[in-house]
PDB file of N, CA, C and O in Angstrom:
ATOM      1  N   UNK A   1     -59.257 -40.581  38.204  1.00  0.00           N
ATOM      2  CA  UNK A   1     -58.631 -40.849  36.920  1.00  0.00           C
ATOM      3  C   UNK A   1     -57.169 -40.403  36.998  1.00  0.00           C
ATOM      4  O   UNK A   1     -56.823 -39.273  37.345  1.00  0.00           O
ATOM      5  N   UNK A   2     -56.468 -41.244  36.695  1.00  0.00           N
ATOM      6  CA  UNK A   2     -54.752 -41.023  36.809  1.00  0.00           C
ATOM      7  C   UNK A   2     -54.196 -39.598  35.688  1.00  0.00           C
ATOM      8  O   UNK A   2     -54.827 -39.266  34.684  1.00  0.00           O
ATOM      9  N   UNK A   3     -53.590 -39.281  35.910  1.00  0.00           N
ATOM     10  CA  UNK A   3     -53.353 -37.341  35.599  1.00  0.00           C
ATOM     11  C   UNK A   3     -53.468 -37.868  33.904  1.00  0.00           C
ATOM     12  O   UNK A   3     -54.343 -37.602  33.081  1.00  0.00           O
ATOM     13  N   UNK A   4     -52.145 -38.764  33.753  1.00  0.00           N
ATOM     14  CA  UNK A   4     -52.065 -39.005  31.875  1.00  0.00           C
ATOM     15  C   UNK A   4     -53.477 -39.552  31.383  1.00  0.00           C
ATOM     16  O   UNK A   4     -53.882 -39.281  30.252  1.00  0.00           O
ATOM     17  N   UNK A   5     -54.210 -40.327  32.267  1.00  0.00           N
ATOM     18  CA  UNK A   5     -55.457 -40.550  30.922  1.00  0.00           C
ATOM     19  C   UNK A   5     -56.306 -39.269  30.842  1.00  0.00           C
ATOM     20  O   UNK A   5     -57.294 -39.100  30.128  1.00  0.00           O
ATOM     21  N   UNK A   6     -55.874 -38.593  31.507  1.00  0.00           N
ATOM     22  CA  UNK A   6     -57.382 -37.474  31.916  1.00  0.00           C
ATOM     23  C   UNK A   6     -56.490 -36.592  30.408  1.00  0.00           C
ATOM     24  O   UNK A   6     -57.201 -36.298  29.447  1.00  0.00           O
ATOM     25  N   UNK A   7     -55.170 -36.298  30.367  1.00  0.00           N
ATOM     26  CA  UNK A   7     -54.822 -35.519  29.481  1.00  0.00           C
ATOM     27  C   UNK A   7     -55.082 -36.378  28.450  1.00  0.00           C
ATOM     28  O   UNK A   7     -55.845 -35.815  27.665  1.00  0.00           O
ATOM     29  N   UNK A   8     -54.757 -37.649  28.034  1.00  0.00           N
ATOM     30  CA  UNK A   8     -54.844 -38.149  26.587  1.00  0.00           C
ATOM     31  C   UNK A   8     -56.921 -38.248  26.373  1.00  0.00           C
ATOM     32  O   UNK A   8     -57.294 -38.487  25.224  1.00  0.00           O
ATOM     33  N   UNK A   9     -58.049 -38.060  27.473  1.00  0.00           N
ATOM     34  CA  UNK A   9     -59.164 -38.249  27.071  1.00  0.00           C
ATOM     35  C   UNK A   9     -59.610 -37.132  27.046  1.00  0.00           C
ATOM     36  O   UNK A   9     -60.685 -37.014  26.459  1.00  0.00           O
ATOM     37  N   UNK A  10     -58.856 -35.615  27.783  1.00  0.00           N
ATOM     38  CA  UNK A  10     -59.717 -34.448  27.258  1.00  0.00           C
ATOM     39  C   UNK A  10     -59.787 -34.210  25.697  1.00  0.00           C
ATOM     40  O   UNK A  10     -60.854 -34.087  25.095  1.00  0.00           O
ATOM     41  N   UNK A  11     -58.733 -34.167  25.195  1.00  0.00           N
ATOM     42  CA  UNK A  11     -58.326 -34.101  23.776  1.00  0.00           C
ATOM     43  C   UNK A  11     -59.722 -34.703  22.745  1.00  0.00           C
ATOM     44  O   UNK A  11     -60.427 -34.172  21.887  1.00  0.00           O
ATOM     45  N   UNK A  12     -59.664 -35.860  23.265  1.00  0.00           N
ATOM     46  CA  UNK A  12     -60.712 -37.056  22.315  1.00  0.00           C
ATOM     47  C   UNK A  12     -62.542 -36.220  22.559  1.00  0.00           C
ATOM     48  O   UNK A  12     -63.420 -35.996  21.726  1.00  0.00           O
ATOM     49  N   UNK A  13     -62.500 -36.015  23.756  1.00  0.00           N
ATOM     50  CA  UNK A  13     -64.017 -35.123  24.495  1.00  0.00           C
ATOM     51  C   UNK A  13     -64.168 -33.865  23.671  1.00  0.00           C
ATOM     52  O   UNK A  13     -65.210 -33.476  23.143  1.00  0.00           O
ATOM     53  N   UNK A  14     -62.918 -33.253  23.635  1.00  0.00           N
ATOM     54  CA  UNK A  14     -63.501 -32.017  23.102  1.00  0.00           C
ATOM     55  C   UNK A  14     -63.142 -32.081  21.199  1.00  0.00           C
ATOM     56  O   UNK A  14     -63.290 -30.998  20.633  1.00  0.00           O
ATOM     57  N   UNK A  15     -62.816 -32.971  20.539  1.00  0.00           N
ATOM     58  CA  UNK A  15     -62.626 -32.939  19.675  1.00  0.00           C
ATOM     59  C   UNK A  15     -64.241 -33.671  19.298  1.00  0.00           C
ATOM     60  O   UNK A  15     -64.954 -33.395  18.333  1.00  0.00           O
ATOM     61  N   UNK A  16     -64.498 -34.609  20.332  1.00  0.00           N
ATOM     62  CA  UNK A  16     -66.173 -35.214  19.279  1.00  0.00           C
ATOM     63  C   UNK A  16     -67.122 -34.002  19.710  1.00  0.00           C
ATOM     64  O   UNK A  16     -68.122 -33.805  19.020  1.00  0.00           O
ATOM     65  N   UNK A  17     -66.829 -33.051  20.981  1.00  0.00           N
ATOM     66  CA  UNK A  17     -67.882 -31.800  21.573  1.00  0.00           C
ATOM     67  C   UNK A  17     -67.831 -31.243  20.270  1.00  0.00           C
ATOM     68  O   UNK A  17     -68.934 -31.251  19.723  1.00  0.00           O
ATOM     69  N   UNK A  18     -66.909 -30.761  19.596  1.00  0.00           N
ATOM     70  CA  UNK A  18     -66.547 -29.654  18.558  1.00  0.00           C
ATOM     71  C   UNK A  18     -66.892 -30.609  17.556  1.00  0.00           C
ATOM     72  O   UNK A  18     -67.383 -29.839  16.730  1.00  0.00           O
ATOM     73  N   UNK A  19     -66.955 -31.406  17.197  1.00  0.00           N
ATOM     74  CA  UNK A  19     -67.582 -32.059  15.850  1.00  0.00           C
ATOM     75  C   UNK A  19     -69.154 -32.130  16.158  1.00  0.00           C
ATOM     76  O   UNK A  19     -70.085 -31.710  15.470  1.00  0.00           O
ATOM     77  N   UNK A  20     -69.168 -32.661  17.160  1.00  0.00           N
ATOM     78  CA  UNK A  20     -71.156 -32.705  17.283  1.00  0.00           C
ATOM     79  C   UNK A  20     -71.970 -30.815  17.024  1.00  0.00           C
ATOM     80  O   UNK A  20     -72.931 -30.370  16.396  1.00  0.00           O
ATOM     81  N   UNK A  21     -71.261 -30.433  17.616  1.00  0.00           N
ATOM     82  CA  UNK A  21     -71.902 -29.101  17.336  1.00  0.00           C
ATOM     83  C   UNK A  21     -71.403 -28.327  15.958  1.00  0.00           C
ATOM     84  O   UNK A  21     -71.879 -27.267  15.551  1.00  0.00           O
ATOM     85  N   UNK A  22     -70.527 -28.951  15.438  1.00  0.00           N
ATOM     86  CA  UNK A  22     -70.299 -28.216  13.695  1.00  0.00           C
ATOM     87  C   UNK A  22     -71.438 -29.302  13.535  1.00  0.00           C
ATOM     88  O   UNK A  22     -72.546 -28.813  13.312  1.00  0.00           O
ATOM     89  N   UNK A  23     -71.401 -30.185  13.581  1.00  0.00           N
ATOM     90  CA  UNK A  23     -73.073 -31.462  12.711  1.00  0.00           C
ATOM     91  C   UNK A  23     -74.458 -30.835  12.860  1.00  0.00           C
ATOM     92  O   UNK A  23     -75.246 -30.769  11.917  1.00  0.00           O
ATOM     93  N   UNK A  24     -74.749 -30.324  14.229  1.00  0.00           N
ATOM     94  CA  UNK A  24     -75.531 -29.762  14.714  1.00  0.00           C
ATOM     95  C   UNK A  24     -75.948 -28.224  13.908  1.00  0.00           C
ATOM     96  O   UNK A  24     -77.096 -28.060  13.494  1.00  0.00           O
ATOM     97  N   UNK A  25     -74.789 -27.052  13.732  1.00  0.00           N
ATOM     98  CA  UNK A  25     -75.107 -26.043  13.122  1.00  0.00           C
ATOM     99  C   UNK A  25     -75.239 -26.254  11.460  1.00  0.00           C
ATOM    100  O   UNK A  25     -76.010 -25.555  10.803  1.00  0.00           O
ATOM    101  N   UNK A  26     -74.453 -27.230  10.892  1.00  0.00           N
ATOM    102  CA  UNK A  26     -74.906 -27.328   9.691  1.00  0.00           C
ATOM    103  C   UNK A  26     -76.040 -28.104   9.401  1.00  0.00           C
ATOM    104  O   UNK A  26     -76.206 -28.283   8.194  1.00  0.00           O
ATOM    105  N   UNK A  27     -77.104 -28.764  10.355  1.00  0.00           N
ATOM    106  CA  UNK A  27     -78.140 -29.607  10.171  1.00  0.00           C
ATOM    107  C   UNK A  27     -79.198 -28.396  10.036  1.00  0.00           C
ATOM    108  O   UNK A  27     -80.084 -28.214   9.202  1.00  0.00           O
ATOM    109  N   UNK A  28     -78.779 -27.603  11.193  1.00  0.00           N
ATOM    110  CA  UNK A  28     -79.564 -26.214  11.403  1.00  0.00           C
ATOM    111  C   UNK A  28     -79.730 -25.085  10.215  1.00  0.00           C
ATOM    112  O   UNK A  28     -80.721 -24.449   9.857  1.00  0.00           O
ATOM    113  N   UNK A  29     -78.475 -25.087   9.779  1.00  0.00           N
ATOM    114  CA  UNK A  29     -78.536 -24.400   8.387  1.00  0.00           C
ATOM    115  C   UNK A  29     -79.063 -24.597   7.003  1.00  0.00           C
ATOM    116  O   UNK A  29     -79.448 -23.766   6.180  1.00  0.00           O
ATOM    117  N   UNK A  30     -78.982 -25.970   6.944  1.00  0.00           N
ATOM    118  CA  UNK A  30     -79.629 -26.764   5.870  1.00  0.00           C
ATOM    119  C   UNK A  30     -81.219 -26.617   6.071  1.00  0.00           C
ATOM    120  O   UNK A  30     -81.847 -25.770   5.435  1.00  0.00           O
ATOM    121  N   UNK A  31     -81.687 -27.273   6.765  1.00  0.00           N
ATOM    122  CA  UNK A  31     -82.698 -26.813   7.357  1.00  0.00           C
ATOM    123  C   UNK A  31     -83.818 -25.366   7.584  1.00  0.00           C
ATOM    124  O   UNK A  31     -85.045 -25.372   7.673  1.00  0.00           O
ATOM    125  N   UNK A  32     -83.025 -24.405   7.622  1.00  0.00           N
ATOM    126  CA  UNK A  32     -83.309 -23.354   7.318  1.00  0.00           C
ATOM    127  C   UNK A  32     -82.984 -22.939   5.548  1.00  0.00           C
ATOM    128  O   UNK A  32     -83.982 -22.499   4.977  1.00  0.00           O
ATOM    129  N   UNK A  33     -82.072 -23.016   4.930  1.00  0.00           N
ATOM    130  CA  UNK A  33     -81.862 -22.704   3.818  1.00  0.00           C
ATOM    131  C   UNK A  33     -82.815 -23.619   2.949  1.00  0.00           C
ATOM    132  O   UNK A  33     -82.907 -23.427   1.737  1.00  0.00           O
ATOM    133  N   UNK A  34     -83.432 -24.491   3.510  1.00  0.00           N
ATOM    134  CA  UNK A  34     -84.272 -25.749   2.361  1.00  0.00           C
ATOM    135  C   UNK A  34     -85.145 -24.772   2.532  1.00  0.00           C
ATOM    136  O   UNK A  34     -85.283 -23.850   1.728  1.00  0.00           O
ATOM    137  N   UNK A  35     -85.969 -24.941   3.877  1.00  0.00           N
ATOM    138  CA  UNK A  35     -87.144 -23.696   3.861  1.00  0.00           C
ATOM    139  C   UNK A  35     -87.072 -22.557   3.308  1.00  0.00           C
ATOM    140  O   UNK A  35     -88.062 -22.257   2.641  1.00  0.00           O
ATOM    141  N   UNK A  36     -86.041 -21.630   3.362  1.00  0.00           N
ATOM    142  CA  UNK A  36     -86.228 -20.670   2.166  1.00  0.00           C
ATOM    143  C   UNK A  36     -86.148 -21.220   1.149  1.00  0.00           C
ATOM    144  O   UNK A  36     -85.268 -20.434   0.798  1.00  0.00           O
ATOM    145  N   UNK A  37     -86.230 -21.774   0.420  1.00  0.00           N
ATOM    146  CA  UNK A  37     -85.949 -22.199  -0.942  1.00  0.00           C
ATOM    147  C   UNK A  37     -87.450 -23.130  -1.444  1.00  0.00           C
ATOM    148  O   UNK A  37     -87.682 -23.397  -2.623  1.00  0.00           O
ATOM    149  N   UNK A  38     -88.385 -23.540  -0.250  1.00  0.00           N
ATOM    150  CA  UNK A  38     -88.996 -23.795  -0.253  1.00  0.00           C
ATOM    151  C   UNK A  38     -90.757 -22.476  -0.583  1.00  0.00           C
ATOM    152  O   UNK A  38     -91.882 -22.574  -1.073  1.00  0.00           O
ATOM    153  N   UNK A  39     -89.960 -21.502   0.033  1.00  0.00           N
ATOM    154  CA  UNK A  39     -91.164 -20.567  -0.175  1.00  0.00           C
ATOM    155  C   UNK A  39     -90.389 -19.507  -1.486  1.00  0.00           C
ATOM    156  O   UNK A  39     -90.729 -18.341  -1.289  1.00  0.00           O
ATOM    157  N   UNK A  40     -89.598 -19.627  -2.545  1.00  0.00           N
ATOM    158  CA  UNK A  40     -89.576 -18.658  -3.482  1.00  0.00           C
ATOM    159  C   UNK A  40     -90.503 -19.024  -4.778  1.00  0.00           C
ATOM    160  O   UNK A  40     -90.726 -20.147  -5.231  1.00  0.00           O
ATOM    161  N   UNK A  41     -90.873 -18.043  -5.143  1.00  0.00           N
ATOM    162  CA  UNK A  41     -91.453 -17.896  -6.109  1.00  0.00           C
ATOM    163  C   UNK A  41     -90.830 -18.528  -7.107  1.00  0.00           C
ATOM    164  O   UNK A  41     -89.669 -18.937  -7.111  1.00  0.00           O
ATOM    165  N   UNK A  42     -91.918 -18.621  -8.256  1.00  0.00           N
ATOM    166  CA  UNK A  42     -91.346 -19.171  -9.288  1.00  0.00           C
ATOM    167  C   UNK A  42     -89.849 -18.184 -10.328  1.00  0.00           C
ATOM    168  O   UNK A  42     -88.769 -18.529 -10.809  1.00  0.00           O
ATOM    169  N   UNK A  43     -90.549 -17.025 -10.252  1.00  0.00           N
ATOM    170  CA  UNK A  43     -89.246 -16.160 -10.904  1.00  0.00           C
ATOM    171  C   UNK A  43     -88.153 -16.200  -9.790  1.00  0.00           C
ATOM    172  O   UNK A  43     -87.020 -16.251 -10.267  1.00  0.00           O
ATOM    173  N   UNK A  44     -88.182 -16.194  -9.064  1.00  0.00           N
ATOM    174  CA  UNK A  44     -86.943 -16.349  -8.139  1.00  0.00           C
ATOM    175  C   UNK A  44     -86.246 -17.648  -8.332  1.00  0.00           C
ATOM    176  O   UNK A  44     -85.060 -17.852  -8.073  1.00  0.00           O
ATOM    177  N   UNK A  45     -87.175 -18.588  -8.858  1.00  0.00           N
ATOM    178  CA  UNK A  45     -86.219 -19.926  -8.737  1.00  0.00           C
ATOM    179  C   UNK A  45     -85.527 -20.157 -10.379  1.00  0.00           C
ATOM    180  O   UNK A  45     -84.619 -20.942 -10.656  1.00  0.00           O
ATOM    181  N   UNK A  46     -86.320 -19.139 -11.429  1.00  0.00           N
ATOM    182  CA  UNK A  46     -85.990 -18.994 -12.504  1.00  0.00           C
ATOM    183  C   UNK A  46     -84.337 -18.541 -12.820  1.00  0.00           C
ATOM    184  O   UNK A  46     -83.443 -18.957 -13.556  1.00  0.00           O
ATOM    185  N   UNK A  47     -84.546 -17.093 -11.494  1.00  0.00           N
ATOM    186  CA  UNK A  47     -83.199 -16.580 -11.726  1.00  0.00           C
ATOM    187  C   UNK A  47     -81.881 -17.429 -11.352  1.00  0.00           C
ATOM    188  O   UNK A  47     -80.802 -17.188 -11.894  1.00  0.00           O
ATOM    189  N   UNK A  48     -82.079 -18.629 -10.204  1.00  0.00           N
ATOM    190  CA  UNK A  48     -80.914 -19.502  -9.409  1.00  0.00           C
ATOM    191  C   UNK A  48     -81.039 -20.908 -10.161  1.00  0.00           C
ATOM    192  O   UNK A  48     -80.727 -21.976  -9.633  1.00  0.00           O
ATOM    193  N   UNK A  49     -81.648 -20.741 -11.761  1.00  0.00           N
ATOM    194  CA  UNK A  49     -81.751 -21.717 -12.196  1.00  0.00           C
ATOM    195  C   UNK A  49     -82.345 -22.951 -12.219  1.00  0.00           C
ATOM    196  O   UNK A  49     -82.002 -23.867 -12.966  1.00  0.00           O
ATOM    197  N   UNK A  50     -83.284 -22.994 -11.363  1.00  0.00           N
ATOM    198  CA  UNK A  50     -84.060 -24.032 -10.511  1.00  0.00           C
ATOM    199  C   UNK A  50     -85.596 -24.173 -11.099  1.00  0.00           C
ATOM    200  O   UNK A  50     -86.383 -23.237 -10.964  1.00  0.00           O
ATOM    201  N   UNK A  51     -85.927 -25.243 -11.675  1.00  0.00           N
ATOM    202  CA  UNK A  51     -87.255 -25.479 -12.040  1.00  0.00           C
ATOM    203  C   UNK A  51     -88.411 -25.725 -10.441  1.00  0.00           C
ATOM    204  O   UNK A  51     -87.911 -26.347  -9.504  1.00  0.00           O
ATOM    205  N   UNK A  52     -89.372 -25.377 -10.347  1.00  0.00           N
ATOM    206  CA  UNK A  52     -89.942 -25.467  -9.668  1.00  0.00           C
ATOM    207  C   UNK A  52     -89.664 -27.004  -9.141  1.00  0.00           C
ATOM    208  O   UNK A  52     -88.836 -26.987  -8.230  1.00  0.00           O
ATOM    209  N   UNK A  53     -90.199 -28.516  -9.512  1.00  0.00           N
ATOM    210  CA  UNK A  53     -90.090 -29.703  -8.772  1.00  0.00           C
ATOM    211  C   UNK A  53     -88.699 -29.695  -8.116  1.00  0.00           C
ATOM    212  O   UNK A  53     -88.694 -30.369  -7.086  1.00  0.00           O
ATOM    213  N   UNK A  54     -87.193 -28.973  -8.494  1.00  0.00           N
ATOM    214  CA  UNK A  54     -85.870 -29.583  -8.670  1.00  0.00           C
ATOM    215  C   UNK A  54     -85.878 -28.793  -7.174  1.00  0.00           C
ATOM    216  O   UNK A  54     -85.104 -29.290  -6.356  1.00  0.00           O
ATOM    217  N   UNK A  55     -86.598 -27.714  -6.753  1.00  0.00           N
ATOM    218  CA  UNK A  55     -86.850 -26.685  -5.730  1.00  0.00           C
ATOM    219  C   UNK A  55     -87.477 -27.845  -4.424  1.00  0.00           C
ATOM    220  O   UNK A  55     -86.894 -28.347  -3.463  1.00  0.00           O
ATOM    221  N   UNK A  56     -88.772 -27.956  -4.869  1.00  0.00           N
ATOM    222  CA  UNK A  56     -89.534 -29.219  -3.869  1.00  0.00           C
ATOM    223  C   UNK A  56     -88.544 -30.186  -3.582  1.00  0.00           C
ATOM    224  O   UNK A  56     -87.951 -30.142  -2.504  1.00  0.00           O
ATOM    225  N   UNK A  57     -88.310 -31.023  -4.394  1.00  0.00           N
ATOM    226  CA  UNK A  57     -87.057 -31.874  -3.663  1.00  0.00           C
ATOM    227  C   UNK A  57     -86.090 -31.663  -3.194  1.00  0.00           C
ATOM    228  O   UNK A  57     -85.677 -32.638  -2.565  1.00  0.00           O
ATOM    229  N   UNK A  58     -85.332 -30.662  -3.162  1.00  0.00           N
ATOM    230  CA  UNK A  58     -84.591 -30.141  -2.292  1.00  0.00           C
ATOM    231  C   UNK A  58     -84.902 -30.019  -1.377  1.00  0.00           C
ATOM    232  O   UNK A  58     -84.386 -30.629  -0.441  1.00  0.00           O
ATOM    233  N   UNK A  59     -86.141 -28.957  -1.195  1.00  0.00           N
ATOM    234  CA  UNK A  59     -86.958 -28.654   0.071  1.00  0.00           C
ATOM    235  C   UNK A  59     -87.324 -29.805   0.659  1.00  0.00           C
ATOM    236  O   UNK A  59     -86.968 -29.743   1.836  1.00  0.00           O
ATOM    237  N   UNK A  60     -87.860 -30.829   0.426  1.00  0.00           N
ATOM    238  CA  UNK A  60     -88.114 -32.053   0.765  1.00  0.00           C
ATOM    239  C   UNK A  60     -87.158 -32.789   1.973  1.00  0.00           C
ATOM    240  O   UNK A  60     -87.488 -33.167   3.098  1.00  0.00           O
ATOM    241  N   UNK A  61     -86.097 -32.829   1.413  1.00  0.00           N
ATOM    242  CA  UNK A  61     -85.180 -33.439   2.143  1.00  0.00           C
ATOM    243  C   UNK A  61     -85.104 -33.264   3.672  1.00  0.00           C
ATOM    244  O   UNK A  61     -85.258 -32.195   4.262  1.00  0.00           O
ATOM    245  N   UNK A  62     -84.789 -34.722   4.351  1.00  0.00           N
ATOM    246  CA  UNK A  62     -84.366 -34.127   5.466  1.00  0.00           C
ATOM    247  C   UNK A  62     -83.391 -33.500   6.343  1.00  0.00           C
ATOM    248  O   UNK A  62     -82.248 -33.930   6.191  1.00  0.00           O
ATOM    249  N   UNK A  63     -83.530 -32.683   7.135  1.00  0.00           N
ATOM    250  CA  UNK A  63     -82.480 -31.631   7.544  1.00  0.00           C
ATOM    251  C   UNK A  63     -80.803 -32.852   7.799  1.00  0.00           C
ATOM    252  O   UNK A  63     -79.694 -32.348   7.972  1.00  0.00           O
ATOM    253  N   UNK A  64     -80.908 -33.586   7.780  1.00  0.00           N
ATOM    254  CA  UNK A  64     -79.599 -34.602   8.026  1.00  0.00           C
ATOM    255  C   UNK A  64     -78.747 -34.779   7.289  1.00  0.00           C
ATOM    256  O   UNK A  64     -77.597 -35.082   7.606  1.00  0.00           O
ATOM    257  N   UNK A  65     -79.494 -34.495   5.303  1.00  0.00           N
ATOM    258  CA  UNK A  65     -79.347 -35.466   4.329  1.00  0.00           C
ATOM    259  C   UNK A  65     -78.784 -34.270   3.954  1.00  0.00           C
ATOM    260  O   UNK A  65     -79.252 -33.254   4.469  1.00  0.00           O
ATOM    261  N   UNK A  66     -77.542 -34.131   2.876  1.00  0.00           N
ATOM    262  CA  UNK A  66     -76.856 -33.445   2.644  1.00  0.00           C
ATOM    263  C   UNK A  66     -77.618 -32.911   1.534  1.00  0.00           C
ATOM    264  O   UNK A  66     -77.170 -31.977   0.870  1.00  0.00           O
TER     265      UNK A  66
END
């Protein structure tokens, strides 16, 4: 690969590397935060304002879906 494309395609490589893995940790986080939210009690969901079904569908979702 000739020296200038290698510099103008690292740039592009590590900019989608560093976007796939921010997609990746926030899929991971969501994901985890649905599941907790999935096992609180009803007074717990009382206090964060949350009716029990409004809780399930959240939890529901898939880890992708914002």
């Amino acid at each position: 690969m000739p020296q200038t494309m290698l510099h103008t395609a690292l740039p592009h490589r590590t900019s989608l590397l560093a976007r796939l893995v921010r997609a990746l940790n926030e899929a991971r986080s969501r994901r985890r935060e649905r599941l907790s939210l999935a096992r609180l009690d009803p007074h717990l969901l009382r206090d964060i304002g949350l009716a029990r079904d409004e809780a399930a569908t959240e939890a529901a979702k898939p880890f992708w879906q914002p």
